[in-house]
C-alpha positions as CSV (number, residue, x, y, z in Angstrom):
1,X,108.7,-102.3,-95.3
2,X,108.4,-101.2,-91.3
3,X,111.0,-102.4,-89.0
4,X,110.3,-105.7,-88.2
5,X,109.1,-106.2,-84.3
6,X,110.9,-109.3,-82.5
7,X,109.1,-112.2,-81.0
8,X,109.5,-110.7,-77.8
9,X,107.1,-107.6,-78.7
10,X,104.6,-110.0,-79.8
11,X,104.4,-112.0,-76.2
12,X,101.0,-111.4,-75.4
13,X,98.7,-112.0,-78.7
14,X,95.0,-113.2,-78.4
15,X,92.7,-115.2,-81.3
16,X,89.1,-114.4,-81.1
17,X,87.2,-117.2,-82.8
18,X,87.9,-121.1,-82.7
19,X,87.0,-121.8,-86.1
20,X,90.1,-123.0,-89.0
21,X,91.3,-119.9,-88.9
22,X,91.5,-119.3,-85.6
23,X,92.7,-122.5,-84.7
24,X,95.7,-123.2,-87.3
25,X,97.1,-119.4,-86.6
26,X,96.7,-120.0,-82.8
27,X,99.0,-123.2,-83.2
28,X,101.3,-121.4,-85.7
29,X,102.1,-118.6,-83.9
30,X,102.5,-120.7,-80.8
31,X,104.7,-122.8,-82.9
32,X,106.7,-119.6,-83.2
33,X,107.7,-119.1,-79.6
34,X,104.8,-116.2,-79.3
35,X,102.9,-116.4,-76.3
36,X,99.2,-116.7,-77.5
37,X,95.7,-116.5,-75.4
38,X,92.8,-118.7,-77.0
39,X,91.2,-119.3,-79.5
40,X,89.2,-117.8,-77.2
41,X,85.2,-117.9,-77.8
42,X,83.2,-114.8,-79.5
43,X,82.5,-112.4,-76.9
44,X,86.2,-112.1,-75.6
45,X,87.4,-108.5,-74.4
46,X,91.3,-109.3,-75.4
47,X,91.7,-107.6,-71.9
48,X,94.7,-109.5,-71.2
49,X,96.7,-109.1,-74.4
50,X,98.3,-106.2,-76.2
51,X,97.3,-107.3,-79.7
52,X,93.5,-109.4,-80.5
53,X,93.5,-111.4,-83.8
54,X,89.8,-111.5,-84.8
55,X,89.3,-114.8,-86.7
56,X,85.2,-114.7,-87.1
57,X,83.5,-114.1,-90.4
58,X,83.8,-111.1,-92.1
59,X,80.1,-110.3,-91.2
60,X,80.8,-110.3,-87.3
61,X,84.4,-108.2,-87.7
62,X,83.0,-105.1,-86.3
63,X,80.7,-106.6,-83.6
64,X,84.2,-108.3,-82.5
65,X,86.1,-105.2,-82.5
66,X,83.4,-103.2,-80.6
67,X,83.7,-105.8,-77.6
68,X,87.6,-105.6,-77.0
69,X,89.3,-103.6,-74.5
70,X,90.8,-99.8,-75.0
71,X,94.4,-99.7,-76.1
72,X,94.9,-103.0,-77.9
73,X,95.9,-103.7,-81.5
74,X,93.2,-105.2,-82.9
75,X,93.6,-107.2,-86.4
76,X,91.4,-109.6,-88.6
77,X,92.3,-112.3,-91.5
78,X,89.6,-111.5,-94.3
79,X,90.6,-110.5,-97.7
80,X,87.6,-108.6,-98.6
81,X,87.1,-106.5,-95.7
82,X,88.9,-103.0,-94.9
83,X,90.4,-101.7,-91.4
84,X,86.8,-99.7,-90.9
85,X,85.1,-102.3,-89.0
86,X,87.8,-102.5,-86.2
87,X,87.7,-98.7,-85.2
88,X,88.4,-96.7,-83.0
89,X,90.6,-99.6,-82.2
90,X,94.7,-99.4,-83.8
91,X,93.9,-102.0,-86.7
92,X,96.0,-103.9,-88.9
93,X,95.0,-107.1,-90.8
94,X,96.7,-110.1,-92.1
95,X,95.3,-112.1,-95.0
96,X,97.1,-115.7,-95.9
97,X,97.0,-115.8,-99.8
98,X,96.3,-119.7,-99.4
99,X,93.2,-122.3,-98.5
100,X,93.6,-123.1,-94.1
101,X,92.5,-126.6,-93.7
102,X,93.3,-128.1,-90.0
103,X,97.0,-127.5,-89.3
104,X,98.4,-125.0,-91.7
105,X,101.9,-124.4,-92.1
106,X,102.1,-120.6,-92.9
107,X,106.0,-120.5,-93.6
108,X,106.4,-119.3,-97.4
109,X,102.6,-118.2,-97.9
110,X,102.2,-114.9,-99.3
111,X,100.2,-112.2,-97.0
112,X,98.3,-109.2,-97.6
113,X,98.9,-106.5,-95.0
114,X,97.3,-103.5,-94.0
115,X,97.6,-101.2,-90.8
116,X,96.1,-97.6,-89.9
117,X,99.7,-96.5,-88.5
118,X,103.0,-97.4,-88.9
119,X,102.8,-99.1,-85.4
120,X,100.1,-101.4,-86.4
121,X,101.7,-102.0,-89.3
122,X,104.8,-102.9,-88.8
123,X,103.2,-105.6,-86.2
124,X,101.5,-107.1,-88.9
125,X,105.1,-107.4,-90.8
126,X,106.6,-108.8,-87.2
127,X,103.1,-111.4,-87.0
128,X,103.6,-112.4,-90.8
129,X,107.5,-112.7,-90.1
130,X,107.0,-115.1,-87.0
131,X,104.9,-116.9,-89.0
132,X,107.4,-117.5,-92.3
133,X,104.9,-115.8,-94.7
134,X,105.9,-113.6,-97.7
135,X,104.1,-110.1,-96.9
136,X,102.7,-107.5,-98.4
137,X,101.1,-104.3,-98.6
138,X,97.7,-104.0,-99.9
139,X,95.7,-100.6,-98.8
140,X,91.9,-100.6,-97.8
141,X,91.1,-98.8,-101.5
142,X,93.3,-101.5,-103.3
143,X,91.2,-104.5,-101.3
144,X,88.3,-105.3,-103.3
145,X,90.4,-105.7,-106.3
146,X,93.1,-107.9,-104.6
147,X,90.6,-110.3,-103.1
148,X,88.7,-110.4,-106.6
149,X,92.5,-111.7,-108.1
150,X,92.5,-114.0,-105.3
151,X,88.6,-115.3,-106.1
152,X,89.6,-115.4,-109.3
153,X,93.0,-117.2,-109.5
154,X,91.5,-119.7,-106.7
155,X,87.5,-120.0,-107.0
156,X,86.9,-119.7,-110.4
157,X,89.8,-121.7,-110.9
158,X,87.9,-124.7,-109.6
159,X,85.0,-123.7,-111.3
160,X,86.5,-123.6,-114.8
161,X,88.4,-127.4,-114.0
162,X,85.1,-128.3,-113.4
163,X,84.2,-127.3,-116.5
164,X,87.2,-129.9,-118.2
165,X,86.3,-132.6,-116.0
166,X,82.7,-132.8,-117.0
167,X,83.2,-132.5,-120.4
168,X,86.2,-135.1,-120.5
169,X,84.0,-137.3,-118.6
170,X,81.4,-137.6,-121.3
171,X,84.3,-138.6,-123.7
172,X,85.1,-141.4,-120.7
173,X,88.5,-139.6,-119.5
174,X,88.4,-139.1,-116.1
175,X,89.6,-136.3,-113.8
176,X,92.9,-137.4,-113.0
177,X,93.8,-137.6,-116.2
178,X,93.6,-133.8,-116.8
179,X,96.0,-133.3,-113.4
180,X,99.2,-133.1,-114.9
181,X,98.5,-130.5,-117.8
182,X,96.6,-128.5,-114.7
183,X,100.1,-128.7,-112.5
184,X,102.2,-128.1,-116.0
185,X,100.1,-124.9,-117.0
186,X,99.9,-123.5,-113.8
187,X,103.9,-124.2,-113.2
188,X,104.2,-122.3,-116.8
189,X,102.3,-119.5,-115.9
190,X,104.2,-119.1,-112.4
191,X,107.4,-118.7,-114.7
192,X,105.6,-117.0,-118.1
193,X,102.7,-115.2,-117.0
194,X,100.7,-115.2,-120.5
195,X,103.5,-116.0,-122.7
196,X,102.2,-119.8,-121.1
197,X,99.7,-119.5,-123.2
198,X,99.5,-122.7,-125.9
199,X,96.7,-124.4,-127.8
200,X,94.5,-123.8,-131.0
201,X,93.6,-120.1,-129.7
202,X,97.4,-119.3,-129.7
203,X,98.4,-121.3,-133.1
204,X,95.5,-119.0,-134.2
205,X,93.6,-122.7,-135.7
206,X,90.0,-121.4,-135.9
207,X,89.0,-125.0,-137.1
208,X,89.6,-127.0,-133.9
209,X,88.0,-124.1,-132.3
210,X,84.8,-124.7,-133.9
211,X,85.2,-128.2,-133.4
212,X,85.4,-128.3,-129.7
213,X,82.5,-125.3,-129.4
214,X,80.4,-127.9,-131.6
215,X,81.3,-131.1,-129.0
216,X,80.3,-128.5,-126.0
217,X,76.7,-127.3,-127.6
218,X,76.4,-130.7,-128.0
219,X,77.1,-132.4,-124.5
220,X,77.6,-129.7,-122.5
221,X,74.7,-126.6,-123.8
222,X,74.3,-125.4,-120.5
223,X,78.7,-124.7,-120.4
224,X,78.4,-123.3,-124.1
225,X,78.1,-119.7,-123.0
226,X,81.0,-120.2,-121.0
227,X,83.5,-121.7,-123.1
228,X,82.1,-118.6,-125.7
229,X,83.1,-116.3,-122.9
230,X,86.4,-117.6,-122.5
231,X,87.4,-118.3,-126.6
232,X,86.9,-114.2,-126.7
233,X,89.0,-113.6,-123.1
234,X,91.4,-116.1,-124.5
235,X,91.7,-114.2,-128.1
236,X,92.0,-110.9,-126.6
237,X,94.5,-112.1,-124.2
238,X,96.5,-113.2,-127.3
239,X,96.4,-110.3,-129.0
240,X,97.7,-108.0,-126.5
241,X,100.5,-110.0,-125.7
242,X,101.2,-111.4,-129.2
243,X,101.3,-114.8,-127.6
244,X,101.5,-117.5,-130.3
245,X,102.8,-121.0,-130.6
């Protein structure tokens, strides 16, 4: 990891873009004695700080970039997208591994960094260290494959609860009822990683497995390709780590 900079090399920082982002990061980093300019509207130049924080959708990163000042460090938050869009400018990016709703405490969250010299870099360790947040290092060919985990393990996460919900809901159980086991399996799988794994698929009980695919064709058919999909993920995942319970 660079040598951390210290709060006082971080005095003048500017946010570009008052949107969640923008906003909560502003509030933290002011939070964390660093003198910060903005959010300041799209458009800005960043003339008057030595580092701009670009917190505008990934699609409008580069038309950003191309309107700030000569000789600033210039950074984004997005997962998905590489240092390319800020050049020429120094880049480095920061990339909070959690959901920013309103005020966001950052302390604890873990961070994707990136930087195209050690300089820029080690600012984004120094930004991600005032802040409180567990960095690191993800380079720009290692980013679409990081932010497809992070889709994954967040996105599809919701998608596949939704799944449970609507089919526990047309045996009258309702969402909250499914909470705990979510919390307990997640909590397992912090500590486990597959060996979490429990269930009919892991007690290798093909029978209840061809119950519950019946109960989906038949209240769910639309979800039945899904829960095929994820029986076979859920069998090979088994099998290559000899999970069984």
């Amino acid at each position: 990891m660079p040598d951390s900079h210290s709060a006082h090399a971080l005095a003048r920082v500017a946010i570009v873009g008052g949107g969640r982002v923008g906003r909560a990061m502003a509030s933290a980093l002011r939070a964390a004695g660093v003198d910060v300019h903005g959010p300041l509207g799209r458009g800005a130049t960043g003339e008057d700080a030595d580092i701009v924080l670009l917190a505008v959708p990934d699609a409008e990163i580069g038309a950003a970039a191309a309107l700030i000042a000569a000789g600033r460090l210039v950074g984004h938050f997005s997962g998905a997208t590489t240092l390319e869009p800020l050049a020429p400018h120094e880049a480095l990016s920061i990339h909070p591994l959690t959901t920013v709703t309103g005020e966001t405490s950052f302390a604890g969250v873990p961070a994707a960094l990136a930087g195209s010299s050690e300089r820029a870099l080690a600012t984004a360790h120094a930004l991600a260290e005032a802040l409180g947040m567990v960095p690191f290092d993800v380079s720009d060919a290692d980013r679409p494959a990081y932010h497809a985990a992070a889709s994954i393990a967040s996105n599809f996460l919701v998608t596949l609860e939704s799944f449970a919900e609507d089919l526990a809901a047309t045996a009258g159980v309702p969402r909250e009822a499914l909470a705990p086991l979510v919390r307990a399996t997640v909590a397992n799988w912090e500590t486990h990683g597959a060996a979490a794994l429990t269930g009919p698929i892991a007690r290798g009980d093909e029978a209840t497995v061809i119950r519950q695919r019946a109960a989906v064709g038949e209240r769910l058919p639309d979800r039945a390709h899904l829960f095929d999909a994820l029986v076979a993920a859920t069998r090979d995942l088994r099998a290559r780590q000899g999970v069984g319970s």
